[in-house]
SEGU-739963 format. One record per residue (C-alpha): residue in three letters; y, z negated, x; residue number from 0. Coordinates in nm, 4 decimals, padded with zeros to 6 digits. Layout:
BEGIN
SITE   martor      north         up       east   pakol
SITE      ALA          Y          Z          X     NUM
...
//
This chain:
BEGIN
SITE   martor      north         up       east   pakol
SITE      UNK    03.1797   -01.8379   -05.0776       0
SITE      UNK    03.2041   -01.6354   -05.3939       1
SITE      UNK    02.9743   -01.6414   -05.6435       2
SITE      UNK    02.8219   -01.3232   -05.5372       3
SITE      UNK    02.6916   -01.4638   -05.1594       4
SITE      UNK    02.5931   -01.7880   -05.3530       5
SITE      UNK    02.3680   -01.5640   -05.5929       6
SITE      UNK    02.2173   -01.3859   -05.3023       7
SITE      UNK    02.1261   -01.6810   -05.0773       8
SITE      UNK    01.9491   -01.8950   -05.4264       9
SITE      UNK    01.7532   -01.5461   -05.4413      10
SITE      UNK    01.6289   -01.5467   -05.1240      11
SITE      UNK    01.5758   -01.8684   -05.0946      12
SITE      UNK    01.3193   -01.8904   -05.3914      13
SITE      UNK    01.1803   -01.5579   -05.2562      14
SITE      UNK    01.1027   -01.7126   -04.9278      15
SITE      UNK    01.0147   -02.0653   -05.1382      16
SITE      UNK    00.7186   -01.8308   -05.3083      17
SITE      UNK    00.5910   -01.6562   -05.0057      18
SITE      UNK    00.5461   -01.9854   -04.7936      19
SITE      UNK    00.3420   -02.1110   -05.1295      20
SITE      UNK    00.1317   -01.7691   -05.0642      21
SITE      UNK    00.0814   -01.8674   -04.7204      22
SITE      UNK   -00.0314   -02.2267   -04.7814      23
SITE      UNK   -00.2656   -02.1199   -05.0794      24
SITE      UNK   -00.4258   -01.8645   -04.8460      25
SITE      UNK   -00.4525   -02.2039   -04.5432      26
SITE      UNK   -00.6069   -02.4228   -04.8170      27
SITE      UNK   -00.8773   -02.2085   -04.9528      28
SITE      UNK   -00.9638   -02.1012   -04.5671      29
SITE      UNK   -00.9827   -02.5105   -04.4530      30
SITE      UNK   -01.1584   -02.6144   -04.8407      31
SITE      UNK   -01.3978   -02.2587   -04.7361      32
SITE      UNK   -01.5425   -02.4515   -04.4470      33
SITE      UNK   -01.7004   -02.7705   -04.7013      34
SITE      UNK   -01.9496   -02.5385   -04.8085      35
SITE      UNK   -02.2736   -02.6273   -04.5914      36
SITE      UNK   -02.3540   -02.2563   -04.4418      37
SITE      UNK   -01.9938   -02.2261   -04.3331      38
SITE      UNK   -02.0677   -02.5449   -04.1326      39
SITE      UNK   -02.3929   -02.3829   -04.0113      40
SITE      UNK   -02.1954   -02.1145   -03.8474      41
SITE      UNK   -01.9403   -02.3001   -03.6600      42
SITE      UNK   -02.2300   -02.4994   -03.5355      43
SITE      UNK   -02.3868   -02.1246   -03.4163      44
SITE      UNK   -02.0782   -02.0211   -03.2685      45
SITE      UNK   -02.0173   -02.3600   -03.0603      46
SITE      UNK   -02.3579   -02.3105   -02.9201      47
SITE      UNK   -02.3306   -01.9685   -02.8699      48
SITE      UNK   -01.9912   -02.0733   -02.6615      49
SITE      UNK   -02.2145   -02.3955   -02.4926      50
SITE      UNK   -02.4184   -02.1195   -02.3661      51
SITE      UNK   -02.1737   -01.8530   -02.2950      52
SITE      UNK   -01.9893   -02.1614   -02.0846      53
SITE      UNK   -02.3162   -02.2601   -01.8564      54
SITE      UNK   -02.4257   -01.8783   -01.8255      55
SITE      UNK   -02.0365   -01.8276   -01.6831      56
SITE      UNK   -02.0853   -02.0289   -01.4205      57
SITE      UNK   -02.3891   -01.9399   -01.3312      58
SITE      UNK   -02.2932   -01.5776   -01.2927      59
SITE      UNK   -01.9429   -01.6219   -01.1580      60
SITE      UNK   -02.0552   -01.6989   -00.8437      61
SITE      UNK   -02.2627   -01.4283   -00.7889      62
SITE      UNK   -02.0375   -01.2392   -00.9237      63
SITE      UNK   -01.8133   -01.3185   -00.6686      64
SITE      UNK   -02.0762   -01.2834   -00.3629      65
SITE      UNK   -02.1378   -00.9272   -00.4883      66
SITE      UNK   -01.7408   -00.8677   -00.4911      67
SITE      UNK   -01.7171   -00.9503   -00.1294      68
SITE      UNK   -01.9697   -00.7383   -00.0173      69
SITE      UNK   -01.7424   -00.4013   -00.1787      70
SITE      UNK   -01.5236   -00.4310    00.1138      71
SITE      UNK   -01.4439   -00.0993    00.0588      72
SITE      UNK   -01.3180   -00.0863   -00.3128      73
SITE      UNK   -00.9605    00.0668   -00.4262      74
SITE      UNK   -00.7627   -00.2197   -00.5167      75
SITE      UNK   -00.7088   -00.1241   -00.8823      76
SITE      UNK   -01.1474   -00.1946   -00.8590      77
SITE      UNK   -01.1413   -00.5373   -00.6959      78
SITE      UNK   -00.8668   -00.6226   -00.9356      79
SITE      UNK   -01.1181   -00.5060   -01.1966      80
SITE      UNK   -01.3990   -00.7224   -01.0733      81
SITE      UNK   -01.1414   -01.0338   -01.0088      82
SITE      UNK   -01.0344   -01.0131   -01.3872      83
SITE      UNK   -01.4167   -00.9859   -01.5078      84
SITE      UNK   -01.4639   -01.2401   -01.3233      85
SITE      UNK   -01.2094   -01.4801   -01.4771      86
SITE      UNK   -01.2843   -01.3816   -01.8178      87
SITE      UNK   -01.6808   -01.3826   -01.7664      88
SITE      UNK   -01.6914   -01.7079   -02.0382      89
SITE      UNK   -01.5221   -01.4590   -02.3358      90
SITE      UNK   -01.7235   -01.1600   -02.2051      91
SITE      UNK   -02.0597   -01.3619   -02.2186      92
SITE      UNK   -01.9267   -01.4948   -02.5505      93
SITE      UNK   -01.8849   -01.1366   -02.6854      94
SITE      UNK   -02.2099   -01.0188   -02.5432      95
SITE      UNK   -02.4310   -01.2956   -02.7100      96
SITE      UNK   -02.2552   -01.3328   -03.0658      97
SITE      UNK   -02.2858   -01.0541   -03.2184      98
SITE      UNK   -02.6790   -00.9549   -03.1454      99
SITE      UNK   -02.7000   -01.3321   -03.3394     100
SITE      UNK   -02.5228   -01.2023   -03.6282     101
SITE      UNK   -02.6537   -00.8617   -03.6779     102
SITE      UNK   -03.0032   -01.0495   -03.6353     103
SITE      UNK   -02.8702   -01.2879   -03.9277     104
SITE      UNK   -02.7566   -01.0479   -04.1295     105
SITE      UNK   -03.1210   -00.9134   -04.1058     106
SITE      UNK   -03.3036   -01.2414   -04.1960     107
SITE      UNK   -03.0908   -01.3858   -04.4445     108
SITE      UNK   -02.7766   -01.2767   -04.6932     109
SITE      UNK   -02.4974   -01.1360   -04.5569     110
SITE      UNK   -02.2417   -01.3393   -04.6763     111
SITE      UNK   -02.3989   -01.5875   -04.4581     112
SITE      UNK   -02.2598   -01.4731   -04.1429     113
SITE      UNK   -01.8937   -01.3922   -04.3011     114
SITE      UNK   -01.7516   -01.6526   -04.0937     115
SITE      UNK   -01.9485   -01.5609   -03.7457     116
SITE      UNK   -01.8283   -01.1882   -03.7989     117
SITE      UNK   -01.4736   -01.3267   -03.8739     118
SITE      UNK   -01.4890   -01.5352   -03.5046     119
SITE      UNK   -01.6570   -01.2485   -03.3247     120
SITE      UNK   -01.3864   -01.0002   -03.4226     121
SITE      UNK   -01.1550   -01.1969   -03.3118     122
SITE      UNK   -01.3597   -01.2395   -02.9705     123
SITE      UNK   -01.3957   -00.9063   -02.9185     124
SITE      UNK   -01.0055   -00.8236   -03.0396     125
SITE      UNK   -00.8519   -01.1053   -02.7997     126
SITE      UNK   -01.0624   -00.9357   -02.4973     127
SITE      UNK   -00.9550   -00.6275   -02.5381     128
SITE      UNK   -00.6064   -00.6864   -02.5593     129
SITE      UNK   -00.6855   -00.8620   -02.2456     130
SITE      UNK   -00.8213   -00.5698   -02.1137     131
SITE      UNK   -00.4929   -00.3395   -02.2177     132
SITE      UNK   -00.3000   -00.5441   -02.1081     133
SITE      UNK   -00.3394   -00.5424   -01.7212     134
SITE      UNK   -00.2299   -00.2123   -01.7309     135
SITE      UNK    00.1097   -00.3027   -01.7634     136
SITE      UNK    00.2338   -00.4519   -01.4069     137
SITE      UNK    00.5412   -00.6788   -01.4698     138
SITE      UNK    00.3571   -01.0327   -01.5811     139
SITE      UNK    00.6191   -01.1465   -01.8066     140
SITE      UNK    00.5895   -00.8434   -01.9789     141
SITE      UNK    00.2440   -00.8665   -01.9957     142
SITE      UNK    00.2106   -01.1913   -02.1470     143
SITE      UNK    00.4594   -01.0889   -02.4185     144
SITE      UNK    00.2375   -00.8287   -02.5378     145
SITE      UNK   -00.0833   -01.0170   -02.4775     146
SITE      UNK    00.0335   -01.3249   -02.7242     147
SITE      UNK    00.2240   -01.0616   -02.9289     148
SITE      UNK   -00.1151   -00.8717   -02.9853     149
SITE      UNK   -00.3714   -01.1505   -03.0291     150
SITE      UNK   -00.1127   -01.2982   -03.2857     151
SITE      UNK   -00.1259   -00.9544   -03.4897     152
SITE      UNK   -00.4770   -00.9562   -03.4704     153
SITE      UNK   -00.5364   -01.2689   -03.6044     154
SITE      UNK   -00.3440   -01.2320   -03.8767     155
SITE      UNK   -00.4845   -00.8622   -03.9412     156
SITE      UNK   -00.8300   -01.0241   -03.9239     157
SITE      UNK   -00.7393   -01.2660   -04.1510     158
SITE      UNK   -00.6038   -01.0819   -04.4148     159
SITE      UNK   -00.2426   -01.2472   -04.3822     160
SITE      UNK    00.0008   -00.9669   -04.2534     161
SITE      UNK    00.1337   -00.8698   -04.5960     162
SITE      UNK    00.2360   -01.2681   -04.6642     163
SITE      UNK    00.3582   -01.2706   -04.3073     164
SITE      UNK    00.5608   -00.9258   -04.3319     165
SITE      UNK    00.7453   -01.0765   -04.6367     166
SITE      UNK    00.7948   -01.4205   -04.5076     167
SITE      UNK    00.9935   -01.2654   -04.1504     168
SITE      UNK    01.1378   -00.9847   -04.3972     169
SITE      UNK    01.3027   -01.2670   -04.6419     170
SITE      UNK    01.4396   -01.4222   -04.3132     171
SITE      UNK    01.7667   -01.1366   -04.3088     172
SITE      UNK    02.1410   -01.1259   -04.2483     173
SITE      UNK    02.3283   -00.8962   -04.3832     174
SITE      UNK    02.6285   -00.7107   -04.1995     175
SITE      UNK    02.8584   -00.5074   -04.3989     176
SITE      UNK    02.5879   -00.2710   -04.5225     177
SITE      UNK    02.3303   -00.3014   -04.2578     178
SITE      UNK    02.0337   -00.5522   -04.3237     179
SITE      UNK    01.9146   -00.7254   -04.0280     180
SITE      UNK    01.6102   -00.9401   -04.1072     181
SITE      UNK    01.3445   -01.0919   -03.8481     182
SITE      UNK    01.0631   -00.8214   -03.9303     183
SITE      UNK    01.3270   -00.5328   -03.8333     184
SITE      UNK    01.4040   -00.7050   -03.5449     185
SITE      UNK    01.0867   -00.7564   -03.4176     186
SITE      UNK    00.9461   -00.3919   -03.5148     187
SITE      UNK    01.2640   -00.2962   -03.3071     188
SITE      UNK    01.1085   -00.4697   -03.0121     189
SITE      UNK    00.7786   -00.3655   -03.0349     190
SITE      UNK    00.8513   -00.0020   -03.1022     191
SITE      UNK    01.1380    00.0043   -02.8188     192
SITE      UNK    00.9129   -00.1609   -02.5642     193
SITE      UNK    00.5784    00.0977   -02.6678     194
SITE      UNK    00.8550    00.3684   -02.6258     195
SITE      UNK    00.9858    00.2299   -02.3018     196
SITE      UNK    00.6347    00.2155   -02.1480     197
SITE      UNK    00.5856    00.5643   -02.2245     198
SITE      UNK    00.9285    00.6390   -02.0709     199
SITE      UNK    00.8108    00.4454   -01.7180     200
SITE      UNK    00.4844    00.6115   -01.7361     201
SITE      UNK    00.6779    00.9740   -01.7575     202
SITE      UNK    00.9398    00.8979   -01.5629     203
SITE      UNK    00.7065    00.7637   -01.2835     204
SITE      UNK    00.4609    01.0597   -01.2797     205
SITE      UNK    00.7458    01.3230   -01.3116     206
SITE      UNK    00.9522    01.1328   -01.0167     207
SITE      UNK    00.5977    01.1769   -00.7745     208
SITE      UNK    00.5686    01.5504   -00.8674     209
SITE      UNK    00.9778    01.5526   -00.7658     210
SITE      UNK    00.9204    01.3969   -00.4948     211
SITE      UNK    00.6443    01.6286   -00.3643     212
SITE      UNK    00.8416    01.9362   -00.4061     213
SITE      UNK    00.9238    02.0439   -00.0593     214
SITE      UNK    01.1862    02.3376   -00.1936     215
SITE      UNK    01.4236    01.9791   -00.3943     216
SITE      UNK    01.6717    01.8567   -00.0798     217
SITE      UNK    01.6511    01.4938   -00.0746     218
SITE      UNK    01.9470    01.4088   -00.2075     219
SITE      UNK    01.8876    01.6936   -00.5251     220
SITE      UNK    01.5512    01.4563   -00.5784     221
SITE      UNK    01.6780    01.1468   -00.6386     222
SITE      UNK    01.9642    01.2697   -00.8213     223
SITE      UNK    01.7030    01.4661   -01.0631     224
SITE      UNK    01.5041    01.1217   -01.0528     225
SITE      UNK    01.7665    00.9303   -01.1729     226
SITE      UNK    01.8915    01.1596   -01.4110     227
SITE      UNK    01.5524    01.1888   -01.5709     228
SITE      UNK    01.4907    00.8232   -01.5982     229
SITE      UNK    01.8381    00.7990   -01.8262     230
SITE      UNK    01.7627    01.0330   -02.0031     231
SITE      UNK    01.3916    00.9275   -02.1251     232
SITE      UNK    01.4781    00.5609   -02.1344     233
SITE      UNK    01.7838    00.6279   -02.3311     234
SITE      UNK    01.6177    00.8631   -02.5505     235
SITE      UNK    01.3408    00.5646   -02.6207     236
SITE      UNK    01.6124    00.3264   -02.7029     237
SITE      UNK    01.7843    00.5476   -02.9721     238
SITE      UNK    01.4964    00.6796   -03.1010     239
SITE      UNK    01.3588    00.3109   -03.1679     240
SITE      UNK    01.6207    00.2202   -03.3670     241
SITE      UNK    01.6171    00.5541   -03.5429     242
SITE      UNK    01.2459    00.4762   -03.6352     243
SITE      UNK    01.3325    00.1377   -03.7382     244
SITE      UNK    01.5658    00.2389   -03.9523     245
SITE      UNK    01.8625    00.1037   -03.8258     246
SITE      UNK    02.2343    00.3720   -03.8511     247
SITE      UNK    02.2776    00.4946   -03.5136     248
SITE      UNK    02.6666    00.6040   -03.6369     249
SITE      UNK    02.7325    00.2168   -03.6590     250
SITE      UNK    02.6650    00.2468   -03.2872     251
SITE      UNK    03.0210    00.4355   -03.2061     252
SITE      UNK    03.2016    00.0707   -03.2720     253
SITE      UNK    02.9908   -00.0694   -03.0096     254
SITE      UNK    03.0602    00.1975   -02.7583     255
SITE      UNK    03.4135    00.1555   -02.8209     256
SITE      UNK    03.3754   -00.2070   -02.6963     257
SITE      UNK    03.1935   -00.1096   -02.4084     258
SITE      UNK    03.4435    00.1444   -02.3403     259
SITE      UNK    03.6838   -00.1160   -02.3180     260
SITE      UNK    03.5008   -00.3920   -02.0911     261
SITE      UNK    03.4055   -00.0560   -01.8546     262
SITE      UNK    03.8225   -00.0134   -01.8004     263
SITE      UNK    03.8724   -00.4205   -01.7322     264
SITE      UNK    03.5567   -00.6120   -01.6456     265
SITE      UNK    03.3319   -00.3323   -01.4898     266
SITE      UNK    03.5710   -00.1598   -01.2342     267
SITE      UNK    03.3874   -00.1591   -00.9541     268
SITE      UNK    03.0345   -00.1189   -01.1023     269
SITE      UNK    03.1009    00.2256   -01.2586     270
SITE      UNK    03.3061    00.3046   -00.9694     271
SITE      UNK    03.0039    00.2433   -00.7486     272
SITE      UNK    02.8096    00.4520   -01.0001     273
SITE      UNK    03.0506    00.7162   -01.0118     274
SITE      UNK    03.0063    00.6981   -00.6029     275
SITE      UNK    02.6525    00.7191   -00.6205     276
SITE      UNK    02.6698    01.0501   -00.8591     277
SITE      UNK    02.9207    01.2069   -00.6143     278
SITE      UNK    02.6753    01.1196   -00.2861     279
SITE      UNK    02.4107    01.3060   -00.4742     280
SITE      UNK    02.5832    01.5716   -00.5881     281
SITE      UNK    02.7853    01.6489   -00.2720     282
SITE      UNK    02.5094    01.6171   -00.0583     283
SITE      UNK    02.6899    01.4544    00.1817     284
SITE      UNK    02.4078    01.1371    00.2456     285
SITE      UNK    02.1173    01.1913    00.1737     286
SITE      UNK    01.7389    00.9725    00.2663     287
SITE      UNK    01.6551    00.9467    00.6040     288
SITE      UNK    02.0108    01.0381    00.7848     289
SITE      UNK    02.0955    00.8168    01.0308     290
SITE      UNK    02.4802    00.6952    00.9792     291
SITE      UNK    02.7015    00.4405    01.1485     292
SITE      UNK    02.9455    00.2623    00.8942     293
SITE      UNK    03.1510    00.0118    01.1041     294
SITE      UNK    02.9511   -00.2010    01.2784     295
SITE      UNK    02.6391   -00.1181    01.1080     296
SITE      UNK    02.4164    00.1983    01.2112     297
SITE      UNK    02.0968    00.3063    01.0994     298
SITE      UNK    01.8855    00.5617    00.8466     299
SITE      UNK    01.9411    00.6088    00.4930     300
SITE      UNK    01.6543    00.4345    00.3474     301
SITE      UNK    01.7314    00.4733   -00.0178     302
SITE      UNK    02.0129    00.6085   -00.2403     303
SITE      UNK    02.0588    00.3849   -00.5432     304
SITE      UNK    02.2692    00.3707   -00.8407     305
SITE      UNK    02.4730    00.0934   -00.7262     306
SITE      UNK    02.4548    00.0980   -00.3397     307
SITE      UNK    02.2884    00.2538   -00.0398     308
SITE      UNK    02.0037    00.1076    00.1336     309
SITE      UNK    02.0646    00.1498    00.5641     310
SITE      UNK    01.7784   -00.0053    00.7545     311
SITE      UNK    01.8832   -00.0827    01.1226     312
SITE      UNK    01.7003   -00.0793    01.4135     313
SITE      UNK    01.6429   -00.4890    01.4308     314
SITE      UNK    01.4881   -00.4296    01.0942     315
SITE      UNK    01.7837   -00.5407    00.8675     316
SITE      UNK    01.8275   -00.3861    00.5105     317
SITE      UNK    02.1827   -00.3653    00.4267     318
SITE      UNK    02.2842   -00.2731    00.0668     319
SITE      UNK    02.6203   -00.0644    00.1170     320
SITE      UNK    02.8103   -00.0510   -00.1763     321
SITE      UNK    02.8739    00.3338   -00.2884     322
SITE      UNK    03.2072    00.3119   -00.3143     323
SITE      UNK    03.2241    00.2111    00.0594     324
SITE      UNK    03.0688    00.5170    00.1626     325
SITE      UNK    03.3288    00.7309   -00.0135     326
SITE      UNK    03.6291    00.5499    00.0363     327
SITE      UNK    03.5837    00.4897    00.3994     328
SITE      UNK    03.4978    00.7078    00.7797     329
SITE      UNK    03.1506    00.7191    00.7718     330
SITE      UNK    02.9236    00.8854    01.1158     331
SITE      UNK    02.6399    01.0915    00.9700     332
SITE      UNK    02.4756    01.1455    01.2446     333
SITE      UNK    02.1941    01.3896    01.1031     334
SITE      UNK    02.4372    01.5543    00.8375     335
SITE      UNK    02.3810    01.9294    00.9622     336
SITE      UNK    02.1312    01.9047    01.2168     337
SITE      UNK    01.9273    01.5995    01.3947     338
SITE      UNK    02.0699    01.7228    01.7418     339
SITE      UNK    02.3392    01.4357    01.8835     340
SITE      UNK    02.4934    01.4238    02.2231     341
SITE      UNK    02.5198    01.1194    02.3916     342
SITE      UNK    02.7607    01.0507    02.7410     343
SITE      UNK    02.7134    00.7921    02.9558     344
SITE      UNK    02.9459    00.7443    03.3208     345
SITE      UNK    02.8536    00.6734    03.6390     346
SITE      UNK    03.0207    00.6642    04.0111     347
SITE      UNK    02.9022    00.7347    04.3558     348
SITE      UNK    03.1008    00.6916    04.6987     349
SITE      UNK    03.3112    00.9183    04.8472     350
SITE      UNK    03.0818    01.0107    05.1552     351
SITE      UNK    02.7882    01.1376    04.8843     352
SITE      UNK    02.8403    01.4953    04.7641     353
SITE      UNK    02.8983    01.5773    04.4337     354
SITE      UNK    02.7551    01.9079    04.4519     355
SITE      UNK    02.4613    01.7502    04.5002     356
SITE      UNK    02.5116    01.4103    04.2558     357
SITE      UNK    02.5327    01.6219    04.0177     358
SITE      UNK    02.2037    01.8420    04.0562     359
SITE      UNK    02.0194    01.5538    04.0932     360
SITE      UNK    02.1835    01.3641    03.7961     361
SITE      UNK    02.0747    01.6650    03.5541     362
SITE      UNK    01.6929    01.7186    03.7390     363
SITE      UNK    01.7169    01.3077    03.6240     364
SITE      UNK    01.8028    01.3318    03.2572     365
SITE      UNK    01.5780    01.6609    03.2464     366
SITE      UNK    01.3169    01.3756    03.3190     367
SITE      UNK    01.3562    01.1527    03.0470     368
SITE      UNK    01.1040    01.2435    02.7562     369
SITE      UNK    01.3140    01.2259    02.4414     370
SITE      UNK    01.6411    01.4274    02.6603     371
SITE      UNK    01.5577    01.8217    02.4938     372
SITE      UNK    01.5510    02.0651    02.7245     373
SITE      UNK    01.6653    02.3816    02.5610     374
SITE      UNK    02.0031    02.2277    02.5513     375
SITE      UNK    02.0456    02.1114    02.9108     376
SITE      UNK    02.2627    01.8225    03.0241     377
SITE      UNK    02.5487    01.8536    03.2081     378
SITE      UNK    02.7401    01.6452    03.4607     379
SITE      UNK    03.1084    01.6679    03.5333     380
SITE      UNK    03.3845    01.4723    03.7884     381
SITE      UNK    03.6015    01.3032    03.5249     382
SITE      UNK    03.8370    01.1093    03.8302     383
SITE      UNK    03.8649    00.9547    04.1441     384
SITE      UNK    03.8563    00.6320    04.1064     385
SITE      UNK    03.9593    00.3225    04.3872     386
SITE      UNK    03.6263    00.2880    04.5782     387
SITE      UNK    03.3807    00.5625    04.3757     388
SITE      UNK    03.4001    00.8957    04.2411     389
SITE      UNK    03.3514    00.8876    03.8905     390
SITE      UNK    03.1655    01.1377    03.6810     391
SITE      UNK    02.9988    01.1900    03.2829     392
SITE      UNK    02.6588    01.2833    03.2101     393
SITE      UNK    02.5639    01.4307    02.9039     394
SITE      UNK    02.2686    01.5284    02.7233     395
SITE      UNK    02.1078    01.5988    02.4175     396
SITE      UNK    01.8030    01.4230    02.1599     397
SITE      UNK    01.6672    01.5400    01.8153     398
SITE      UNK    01.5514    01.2138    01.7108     399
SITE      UNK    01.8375    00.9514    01.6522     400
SITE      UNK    01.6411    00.7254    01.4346     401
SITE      UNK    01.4562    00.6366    01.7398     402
SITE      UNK    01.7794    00.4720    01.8613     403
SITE      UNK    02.0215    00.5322    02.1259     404
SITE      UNK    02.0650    00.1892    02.3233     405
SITE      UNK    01.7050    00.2743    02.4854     406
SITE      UNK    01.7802    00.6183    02.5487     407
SITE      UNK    02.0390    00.5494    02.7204     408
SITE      UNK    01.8731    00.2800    02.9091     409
SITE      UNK    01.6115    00.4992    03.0036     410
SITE      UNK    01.8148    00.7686    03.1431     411
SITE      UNK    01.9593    00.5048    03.3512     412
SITE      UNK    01.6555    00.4077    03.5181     413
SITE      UNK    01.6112    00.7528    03.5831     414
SITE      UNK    01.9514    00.7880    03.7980     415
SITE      UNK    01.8981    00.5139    03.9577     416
SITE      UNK    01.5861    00.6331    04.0966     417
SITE      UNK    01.6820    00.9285    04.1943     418
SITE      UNK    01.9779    00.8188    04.3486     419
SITE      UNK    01.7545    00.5552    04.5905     420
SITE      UNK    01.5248    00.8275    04.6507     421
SITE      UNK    01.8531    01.0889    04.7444     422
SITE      UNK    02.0089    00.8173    04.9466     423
SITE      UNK    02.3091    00.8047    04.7390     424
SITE      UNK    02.4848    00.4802    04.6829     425
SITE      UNK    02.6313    00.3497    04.3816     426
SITE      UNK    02.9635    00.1784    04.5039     427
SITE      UNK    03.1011   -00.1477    04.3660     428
SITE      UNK    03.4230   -00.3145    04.4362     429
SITE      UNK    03.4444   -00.5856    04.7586     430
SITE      UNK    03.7345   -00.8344    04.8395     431
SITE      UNK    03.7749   -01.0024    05.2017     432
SITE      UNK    03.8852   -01.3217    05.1668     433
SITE      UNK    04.1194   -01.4681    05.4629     434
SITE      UNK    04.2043   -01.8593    05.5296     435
SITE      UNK    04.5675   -01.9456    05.6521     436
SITE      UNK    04.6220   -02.2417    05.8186     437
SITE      UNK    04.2008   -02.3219    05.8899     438
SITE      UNK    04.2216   -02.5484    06.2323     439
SITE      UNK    03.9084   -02.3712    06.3462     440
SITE      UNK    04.0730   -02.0525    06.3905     441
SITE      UNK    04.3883   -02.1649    06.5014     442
SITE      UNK    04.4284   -02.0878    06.8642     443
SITE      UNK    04.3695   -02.3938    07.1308     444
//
């Protein structure tokens, strides 16, 4: 270490020496403020305020909750309303009844009597509205980070120690090169990123339902424009963070080189499923709602993400289909053009029935079926002659494939069969006769 870095670390360590000292002189005169007798008196106030604020709670709560159940009818965002007044009815009540005691105080006696109560009740009445805010945000981890974040900011704001505080987290830095990195720039970083991000969900959501609603957007052109818009906000809230921090976004180009290289080695398949997913959208060629068969699997498109494709099958299974898979390999849209798909399914009757007639009746069947369409009508051919029936293909069209084709099928099916029994025509099957050689009780006497 030269003498330079040894210089540098004695300086901030006296710096940081002289701001804790701050700190603790501003902790001892708060403690020594409460041996003076009135400051007493008003923590004594505020506990029975509280005592009371605790019994009145409970009272209330439950009627607060009988008159909740009776608003059967409420939005959800209301009865999460009423659930969360509930839970917080002690603060609320607390709120409510301290400060009509302190402006009365403040009208009976000297004001500097009540410094303390006003001290307590802004700190009530800051901690439950930062309760209040903060259910708006929905992820709870989230939301406990900013509650804790904000009721430690207020406290200290209240109590007239973020200046000492500022200094104490800004004397706690590393230096890089040129670039200071201390704890206050960090967390400023945070806090402005993750305001910036919220307004980027809040955008991005709202913008994405208005998308979403536009009838003249394809389906594939809206999630493309979705996702496109959500990189672009969230990425413009991360740089512009650490733009308003303060920290030199041209440092930044060394880090991209790095990613650049763990993209070409460790990330392959990620931004090749990415790179998939860009060239799905674009090319139109899958889009939400088509019904596809990929191997084994077949079902809808249920979503088109960045990574994979959700396809939801008709036993209710979500599988996640990697992009790439969809590119790469032969893949059935079923709905690309149109919803119209032709199914064939075979049959045989014997060789006394006639086929002119088989095959009338095997369309007036399929004609029968509801989901068969009508205005393209089935049609029945001889495809052979086979060794005990005459074999023939029936085929027909439906418009809706994501009602499946297994029961179609079934159904059409039934509807041969009927007609067949009602026609007299019989549906041949093979038969073997079976001869015993050397059975004593047909040899001859």
């Amino acid at each position: 270490m030269n003498p330079e870095e040894s210089n540098n670390l004695a300086d901030q360590a006296a710096e940081f020496a002289q701001i804790g000292q701050g700190l603790l002189g501003h902790v001892e005169a708060f403690v020594q403020s409460f041996l003076r007798p009135w400051n007493g008196y008003q923590i004594l106030i505020a506990l029975a305020v509280l005592v009371v604020a605790h019994f009145a709670a409970r009272v209330l709560a439950a009627r607060w909750d009988a008159w909740l159940r009776t608003r059967e009818n409420w939005p959800m965002w209301r009865k999460r309303f009423g659930l969360m007044v509930r839970n917080r009815m002690r603060l609320i009540l607390f709120v409510a009844l301290l400060w009509p005691v302190i402006w009365i105080m403040r009208e009976l006696t000297w004001p500097s009597r009540t410094y303390l109560l006003g001290i307590i009740a802004q700190l009530a009445l800051a901690w439950l509205l930062i309760v209040l805010v903060s259910r708006l945000i929905v992820n709870a981890f989230l939301r406990a980070v900013v509650r804790y974040a904000g009721w430690t900011w207020v406290t200290l704001s209240i109590l007239g120690l973020t200046d000492e505080t500022r200094a104490l987290l800004d004397s706690m830095s590393l230096s890089l090169g040129d670039t200071r990195l201390s704890v206050w720039i960090v967390l400023q970083a945070v806090a402005i990123i993750g305001a910036l991000f919220f307004v980027a969900r809040f955008v991005s959501v709202t913008s994405a339902g208005r998308i979403r609603k536009n009838q003249d957007i394809s389906p594939s052109m809206q999630v493309l424009a979705v996702k496109f818009l959500q990189l672009l906000l969230y990425g413009a809230a991360f740089f512009l963070g650490l733009r308003m921090v303060g920290v030199d976004l041209t440092g930044l180009a060394v880090l991209s080189g790095a990613i650049g290289v763990g993209l070409g080695f460790g990330l392959q398949k990620v931004v090749s499923n990415l790179v998939s997913g860009v060239i799905i959208l674009l090319d139109k060629s899958i889009k939400p709602g088509d019904v596809i068969s990929l191997g084994e699997t077949f079902g809808w498109i249920n979503t088109l993400g960045a990574r994979y494709t959700s396809v939801v099958t008709r036993d209710g299974r979500e599988y996640l289909i990697p992009n790439e898979d969809l590119i790469t390999g032969q893949v059935v849209n079923w709905s690309h053009s149109n919803d119209f798909v032709r199914l064939d399914i075979y049959f045989g009757t014997a060789y006394g029935d006639d086929p002119h007639a088989v095959r009338r009746i095997a369309i007036e069947a399929a004609k029968s079926v509801d989901r068969v369409l009508t205005f393209k009508p089935p049609v029945c051919h001889i495809v052979g002659f086979g060794d005990s029936s005459v074999d023939y293909i029936l085929r027909f069209w439906i418009s809706d494939p994501t009602g499946g084709l297994t029961n179609i099928r079934g159904n059409v099916y039934l509807a041969l069969w009927d007609a067949f029994k009602e026609n007299d025509i019989s549906i041949p099957f093979p038969q073997r006769e079976v001869r015993m050689l050397n059975d004593p009780a047909r040899l001859p006497d």
